[in-house]
C-alpha positions in Angstrom: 10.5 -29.2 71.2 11.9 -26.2 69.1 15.3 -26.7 68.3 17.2 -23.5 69.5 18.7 -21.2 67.0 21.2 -18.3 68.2 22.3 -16.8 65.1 20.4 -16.1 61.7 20.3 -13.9 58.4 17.8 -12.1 57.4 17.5 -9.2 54.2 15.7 -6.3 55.6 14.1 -3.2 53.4 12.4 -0.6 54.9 10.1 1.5 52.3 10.4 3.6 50.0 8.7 7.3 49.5 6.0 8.1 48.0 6.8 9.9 44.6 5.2 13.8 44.7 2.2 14.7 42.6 2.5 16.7 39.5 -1.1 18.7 38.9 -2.7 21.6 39.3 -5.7 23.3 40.6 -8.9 23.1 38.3 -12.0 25.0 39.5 -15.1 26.5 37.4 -14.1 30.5 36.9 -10.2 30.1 37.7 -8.1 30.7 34.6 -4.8 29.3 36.4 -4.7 27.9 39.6 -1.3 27.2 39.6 0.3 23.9 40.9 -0.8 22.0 43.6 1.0 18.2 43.4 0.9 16.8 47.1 3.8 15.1 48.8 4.7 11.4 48.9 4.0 9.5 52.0 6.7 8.2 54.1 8.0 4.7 53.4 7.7 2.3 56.4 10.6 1.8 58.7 11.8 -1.7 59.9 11.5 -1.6 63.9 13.2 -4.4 66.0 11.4 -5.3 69.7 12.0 -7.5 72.4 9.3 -10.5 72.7 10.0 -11.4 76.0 8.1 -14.7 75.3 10.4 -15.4 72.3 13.7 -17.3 73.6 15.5 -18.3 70.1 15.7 -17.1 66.8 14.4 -20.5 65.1 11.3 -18.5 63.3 14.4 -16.4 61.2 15.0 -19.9 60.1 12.4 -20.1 57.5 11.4 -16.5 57.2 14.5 -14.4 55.0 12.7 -11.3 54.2 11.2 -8.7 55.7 10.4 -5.7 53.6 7.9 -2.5 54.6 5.3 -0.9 52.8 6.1 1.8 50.7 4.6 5.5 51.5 1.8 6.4 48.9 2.1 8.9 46.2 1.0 12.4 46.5 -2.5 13.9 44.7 -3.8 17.2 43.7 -5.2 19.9 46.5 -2.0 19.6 47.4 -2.7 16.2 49.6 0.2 14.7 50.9 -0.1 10.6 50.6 -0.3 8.1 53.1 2.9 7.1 55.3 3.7 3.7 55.6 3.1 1.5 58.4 6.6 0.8 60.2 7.2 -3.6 60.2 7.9 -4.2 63.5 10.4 -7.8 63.6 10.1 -9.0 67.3 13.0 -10.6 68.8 14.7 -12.3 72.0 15.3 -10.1 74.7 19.5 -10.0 74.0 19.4 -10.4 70.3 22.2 -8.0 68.6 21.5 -6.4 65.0 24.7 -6.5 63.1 25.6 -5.9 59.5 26.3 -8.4 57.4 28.8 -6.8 55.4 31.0 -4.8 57.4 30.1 -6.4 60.9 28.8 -2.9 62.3 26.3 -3.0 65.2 23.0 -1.5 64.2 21.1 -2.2 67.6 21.0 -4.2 70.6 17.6 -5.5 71.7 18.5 -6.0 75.8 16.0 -3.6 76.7 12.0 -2.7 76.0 12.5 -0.2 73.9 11.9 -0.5 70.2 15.2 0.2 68.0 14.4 1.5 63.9 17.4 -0.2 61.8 16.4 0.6 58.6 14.8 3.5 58.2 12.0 4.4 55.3 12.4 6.6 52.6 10.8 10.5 52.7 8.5 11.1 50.4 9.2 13.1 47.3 7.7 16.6 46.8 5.3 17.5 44.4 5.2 20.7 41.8 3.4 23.1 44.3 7.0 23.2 45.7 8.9 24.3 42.3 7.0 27.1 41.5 8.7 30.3 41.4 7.8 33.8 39.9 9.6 32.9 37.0 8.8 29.3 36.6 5.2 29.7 37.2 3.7 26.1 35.8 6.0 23.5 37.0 5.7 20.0 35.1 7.6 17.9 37.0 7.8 16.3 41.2 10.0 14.5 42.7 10.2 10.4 43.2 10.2 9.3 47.3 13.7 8.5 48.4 14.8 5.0 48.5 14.3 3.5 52.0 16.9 1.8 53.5 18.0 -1.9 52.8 20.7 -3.8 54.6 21.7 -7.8 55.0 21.5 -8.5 58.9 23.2 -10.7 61.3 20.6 -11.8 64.4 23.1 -12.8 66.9 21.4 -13.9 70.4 24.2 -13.5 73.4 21.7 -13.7 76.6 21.1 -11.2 79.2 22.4 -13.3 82.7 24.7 -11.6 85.7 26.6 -15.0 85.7 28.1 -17.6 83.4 28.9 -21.0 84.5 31.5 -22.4 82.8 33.0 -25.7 82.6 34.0 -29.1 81.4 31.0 -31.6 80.4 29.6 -33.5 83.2 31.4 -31.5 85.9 27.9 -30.6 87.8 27.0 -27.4 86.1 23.6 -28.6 85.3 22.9 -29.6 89.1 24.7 -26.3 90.6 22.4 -24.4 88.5 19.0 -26.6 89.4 19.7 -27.0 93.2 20.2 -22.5 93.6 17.5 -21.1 90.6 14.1 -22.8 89.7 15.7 -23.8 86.4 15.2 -27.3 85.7 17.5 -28.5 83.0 18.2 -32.0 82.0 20.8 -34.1 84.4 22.5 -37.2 83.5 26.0 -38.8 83.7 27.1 -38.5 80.2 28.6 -35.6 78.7 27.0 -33.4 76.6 23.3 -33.6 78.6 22.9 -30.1 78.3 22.6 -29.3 75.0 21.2 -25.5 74.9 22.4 -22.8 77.4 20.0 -22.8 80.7 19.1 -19.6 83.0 17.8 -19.5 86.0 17.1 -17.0 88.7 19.0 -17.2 91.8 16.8 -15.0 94.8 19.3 -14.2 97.7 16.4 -12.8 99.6 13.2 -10.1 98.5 14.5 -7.3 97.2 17.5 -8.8 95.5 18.6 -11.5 92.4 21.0 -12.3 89.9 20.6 -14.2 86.6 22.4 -17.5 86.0 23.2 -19.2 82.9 24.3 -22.8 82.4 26.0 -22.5 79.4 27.0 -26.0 77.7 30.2 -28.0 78.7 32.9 -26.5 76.6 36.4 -29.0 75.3 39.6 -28.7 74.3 39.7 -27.2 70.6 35.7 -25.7 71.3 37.1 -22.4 70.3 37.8 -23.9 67.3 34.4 -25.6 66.3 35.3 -28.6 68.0 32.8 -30.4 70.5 29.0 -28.0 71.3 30.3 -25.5 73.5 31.9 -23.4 70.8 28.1 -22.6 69.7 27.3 -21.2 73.1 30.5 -19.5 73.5 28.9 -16.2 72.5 25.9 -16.5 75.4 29.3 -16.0 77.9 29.9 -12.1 76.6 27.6 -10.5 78.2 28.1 -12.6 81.6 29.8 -10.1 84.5 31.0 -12.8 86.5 32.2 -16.3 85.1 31.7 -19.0 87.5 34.3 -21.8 86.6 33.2 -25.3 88.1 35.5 -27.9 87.9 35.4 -31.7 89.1 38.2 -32.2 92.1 37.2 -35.5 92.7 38.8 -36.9 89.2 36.5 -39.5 88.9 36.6 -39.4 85.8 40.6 -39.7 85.4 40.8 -35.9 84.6 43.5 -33.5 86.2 41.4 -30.4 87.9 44.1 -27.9 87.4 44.7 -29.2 83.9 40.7 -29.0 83.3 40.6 -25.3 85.0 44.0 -24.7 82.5 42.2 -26.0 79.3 39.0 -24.3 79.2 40.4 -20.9 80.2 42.5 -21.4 77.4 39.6 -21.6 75.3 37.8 -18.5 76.8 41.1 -16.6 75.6 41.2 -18.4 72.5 37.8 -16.8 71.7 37.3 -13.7 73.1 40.5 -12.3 75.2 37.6 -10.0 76.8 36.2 -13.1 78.4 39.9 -14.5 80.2 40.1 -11.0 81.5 36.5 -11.5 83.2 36.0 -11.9 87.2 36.1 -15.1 87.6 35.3 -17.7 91.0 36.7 -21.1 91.1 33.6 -24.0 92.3 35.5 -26.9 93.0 32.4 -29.4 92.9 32.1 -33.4 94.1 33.7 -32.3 97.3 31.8 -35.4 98.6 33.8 -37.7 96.6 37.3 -35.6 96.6 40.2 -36.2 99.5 40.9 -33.6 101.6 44.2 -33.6 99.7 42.8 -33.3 96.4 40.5 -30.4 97.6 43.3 -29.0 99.4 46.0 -29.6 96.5 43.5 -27.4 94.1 42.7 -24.8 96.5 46.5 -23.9 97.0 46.6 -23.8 93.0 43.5 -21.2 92.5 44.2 -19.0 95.8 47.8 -18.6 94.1 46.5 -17.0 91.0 44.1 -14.6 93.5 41.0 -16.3 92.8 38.3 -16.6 95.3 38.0 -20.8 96.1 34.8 -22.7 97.0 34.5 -26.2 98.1 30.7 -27.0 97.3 28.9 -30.5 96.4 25.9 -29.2 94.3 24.3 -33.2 95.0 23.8 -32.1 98.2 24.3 -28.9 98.6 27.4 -28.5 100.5 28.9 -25.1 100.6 26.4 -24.0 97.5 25.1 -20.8 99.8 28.4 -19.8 100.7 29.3 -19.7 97.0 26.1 -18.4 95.9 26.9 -15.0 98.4 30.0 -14.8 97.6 28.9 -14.2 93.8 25.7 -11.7 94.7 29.0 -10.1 97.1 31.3 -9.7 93.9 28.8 -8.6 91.3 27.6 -6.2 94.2 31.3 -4.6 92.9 30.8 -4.8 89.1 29.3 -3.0 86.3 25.8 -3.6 84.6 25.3 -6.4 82.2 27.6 -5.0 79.0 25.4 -3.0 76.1 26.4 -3.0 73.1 26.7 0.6 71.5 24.9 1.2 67.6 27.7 2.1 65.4 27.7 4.6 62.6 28.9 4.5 58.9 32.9 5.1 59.0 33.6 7.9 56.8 36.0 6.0 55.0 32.5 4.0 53.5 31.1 7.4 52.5 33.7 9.2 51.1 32.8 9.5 47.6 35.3 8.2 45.2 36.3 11.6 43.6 35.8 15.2 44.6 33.2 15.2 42.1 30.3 13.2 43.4 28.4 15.8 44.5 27.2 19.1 42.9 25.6 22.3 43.9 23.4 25.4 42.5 21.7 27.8 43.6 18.3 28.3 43.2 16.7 31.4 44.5 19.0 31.8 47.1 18.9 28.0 48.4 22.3 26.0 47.7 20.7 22.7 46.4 23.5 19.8 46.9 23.1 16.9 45.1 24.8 13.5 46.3 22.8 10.5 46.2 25.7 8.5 48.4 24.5 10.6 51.1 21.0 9.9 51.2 21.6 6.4 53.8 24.0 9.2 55.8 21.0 11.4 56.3 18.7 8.4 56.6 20.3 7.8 59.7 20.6 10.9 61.3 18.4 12.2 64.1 18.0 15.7 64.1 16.7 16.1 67.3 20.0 14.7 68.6 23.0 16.5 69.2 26.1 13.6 68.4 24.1 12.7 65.7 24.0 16.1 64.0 27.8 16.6 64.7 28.1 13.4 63.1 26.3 14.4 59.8 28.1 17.9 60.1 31.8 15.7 59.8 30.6 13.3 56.6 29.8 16.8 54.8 33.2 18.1 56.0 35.0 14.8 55.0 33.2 15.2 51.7 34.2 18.6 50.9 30.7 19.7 50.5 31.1 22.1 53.3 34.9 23.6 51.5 32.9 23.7 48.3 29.9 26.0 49.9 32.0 28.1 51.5 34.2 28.9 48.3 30.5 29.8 46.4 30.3 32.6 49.4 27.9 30.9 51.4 26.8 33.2 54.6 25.3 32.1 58.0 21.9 31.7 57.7 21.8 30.7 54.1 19.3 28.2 52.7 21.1 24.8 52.1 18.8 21.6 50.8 20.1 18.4 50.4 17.9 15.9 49.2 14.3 17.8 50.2 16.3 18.0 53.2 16.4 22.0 54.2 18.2 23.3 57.1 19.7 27.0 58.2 23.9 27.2 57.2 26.2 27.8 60.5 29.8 28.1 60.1 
């Protein structure tokens, strides 16, 4: 069996473009053709997808690196070389993409769609781009731009409506097999369940939920102590927490001591997760007094959570509780996504006003700042947010103060790194 593995690091590198061709035209009768060096291809990106027949990260185990081809350089006749083929990493459906370094989410793989993190340099130009009337044979292209490279965190946090939380041994493992088609392990010892379960609980046709057993949690599992504070993580996404808890104390536990300690623990790791919706399961009603069940009941309905009795050995109350939770998450929002967050400007502000320079050259204001190229990297043009976003990193910079105080007009030419776009104020 594959041992399950939830959180890995890997060192990605997408490619880098294909440097432009110097060289020019040579034909039989044609004194000077003039230059025409093609362009570098583009360098491969590195894609994330969801394998929905993946389920754990285990294979970034053994495998560290994953770098794309690099775009091919440019020829003569003014051929522009071959792009790179994107590397496409597949993934668990719920795996996030974070940044090693600074933490910052890149992507989150809970839906079908394919997410580029790193994207592949642009190929460099060649001569037949330089020449002007009064630089006629132009001896020089440039290289591709570097493609982007970043040390990544694969963090799995699964995709289920419902978390069950709990103690070890408190009957999560049953609750879970006697309401979904999951089958997980069931024994009476702690710690049986040793990777987080889902199931699918089917109220009727046309409607579901997603369950997940996560493993029993102890006091100090926020801390590292115990298994649960591995799984802790799978509990995030979860819109509804369902808290089990033995009221029989057969095992010489307290439950509202037991209920007490692990929501301690949920705030202890994320105070996100104590804030979640929460029902109460008291289980082993079979083996609990009435005054026990009752005793616990009074304590929960106090705090204003909803209360059900249930014995998930033989099923007592399990259908009341299991429409009470399709009722409640009826009321709640979608399964959380996790939004891809940008480079802080504070990162990309250069470290002097100098890191940048401009000329002009015929009428195009050429800016030069190699710290900007992952900033433009990143940027889709075709998107609104992201161009206002690239519009505030120049304005941080003081490239934008600096082109205006040259006498830059609307419409003007500016080019930043073979990058060439129309100036608006």
């Amino acid at each position: 069996m594959a041992a399950f593995v939830d959180i890995a690091r890997i060192k990605i590198k997408a490619g880098d473009g294909g440097a432009g061709a110097v060289s020019f035209h040579r034909e039989k009768y044609v004194a000077a053709g003039g230059p025409d060096g093609g362009d570098g291809g583009k360098g491969g990106n590195i894609v994330f997808q969801v394998d929905t027949n993946v389920s754990t990260l285990v294979e970034f185990k053994y495998k560290k690196r994953y770098f794309a081809q690099n775009g091919e350089p440019g020829t003569s006749k003014r051929c522009t070389g071959k792009n790179a083929p994107d590397l496409i990493i597949k993934v668990p459906q719920g795996t996030l993409v974070k940044e090693a370094s600074t933490g910052r989410i890149l992507a989150d793989l809970s839906t079908p769609e394919p997410h580029i993190v790193a994207k592949g340099g642009k190929g460099g130009w060649g001569n037949s781009h330089f020449a002007t009337p009064t630089r006629q044979v132009p001896r020089f292209a440039k290289p591709g731009l570097v493609g982007e490279s970043f040390d990544v965190v694969l963090e799995l946090k699964l995709l289920a409506d419902v978390g069950l939380v709990g103690f070890p041994n408190v009957g999560k493992s049953s609750l879970i097999s006697v309401c979904s088609e999951a089958k997980p392990a069931i024994a009476n010892y702690h710690f049986t369940t040793l990777t987080p379960v889902l199931g699918v609980v089917r109220i009727d046709e046309n409607k579901s939920f997603v369950m997940a057993d996560i493993p029993g949690l102890i006091e100090g599992a926020s801390e590292g102590v115990g298994l649960g504070h591995e799984f802790l993580r799978h509990v995030e996404r979860c819109r509804l927490n369902v808290h089990v808890v033995d009221v029989s104390g057969i095992e010489g536990r307290d439950p509202i001591e037991d209920f007490e300690k692990i929501n301690q623990e949920l705030v202890n790791f994320n105070e996100e997760l104590a804030s979640r919706p929460q029902i109460v399961a008291a289980n082993k009603c079979d083996m609990a007094t009435d005054e026990q069940i009752a005793a616990f009941q009074e304590y929960i309905e106090s705090k204003g959570i909803p209360f059900y009795p249930i014995s998930a050995a033989t099923r007592q109350g399990v259908d009341a509780l299991i429409y009470g939770v399709s009722k409640l998450l009826d009321t709640l929002p979608p399964i959380k996504i996790y939004e891809k967050e940008e480079i802080p400007l504070s990162e990309l502000e250069p470290k002097d006003k100098q890191a940048f320079s401009i000329t002009v050259e015929d009428g195009v204001y050429v800016v030069d700042a190699d710290w900007l190229a992952p900033v433009l990297g990143s940027v889709n043009m075709d998107d609104y947010e992201s161009l206002q976003y690239f519009q505030r990193v120049l304005r941080h910079s003081g490239i934008i103060d600096k082109l205006d105080e040259m006498g830059i007009q609307d419409g003007d030419t500016v080019s930043i790194l073979d990058f060439e776009f129309d100036y608006v104020h």
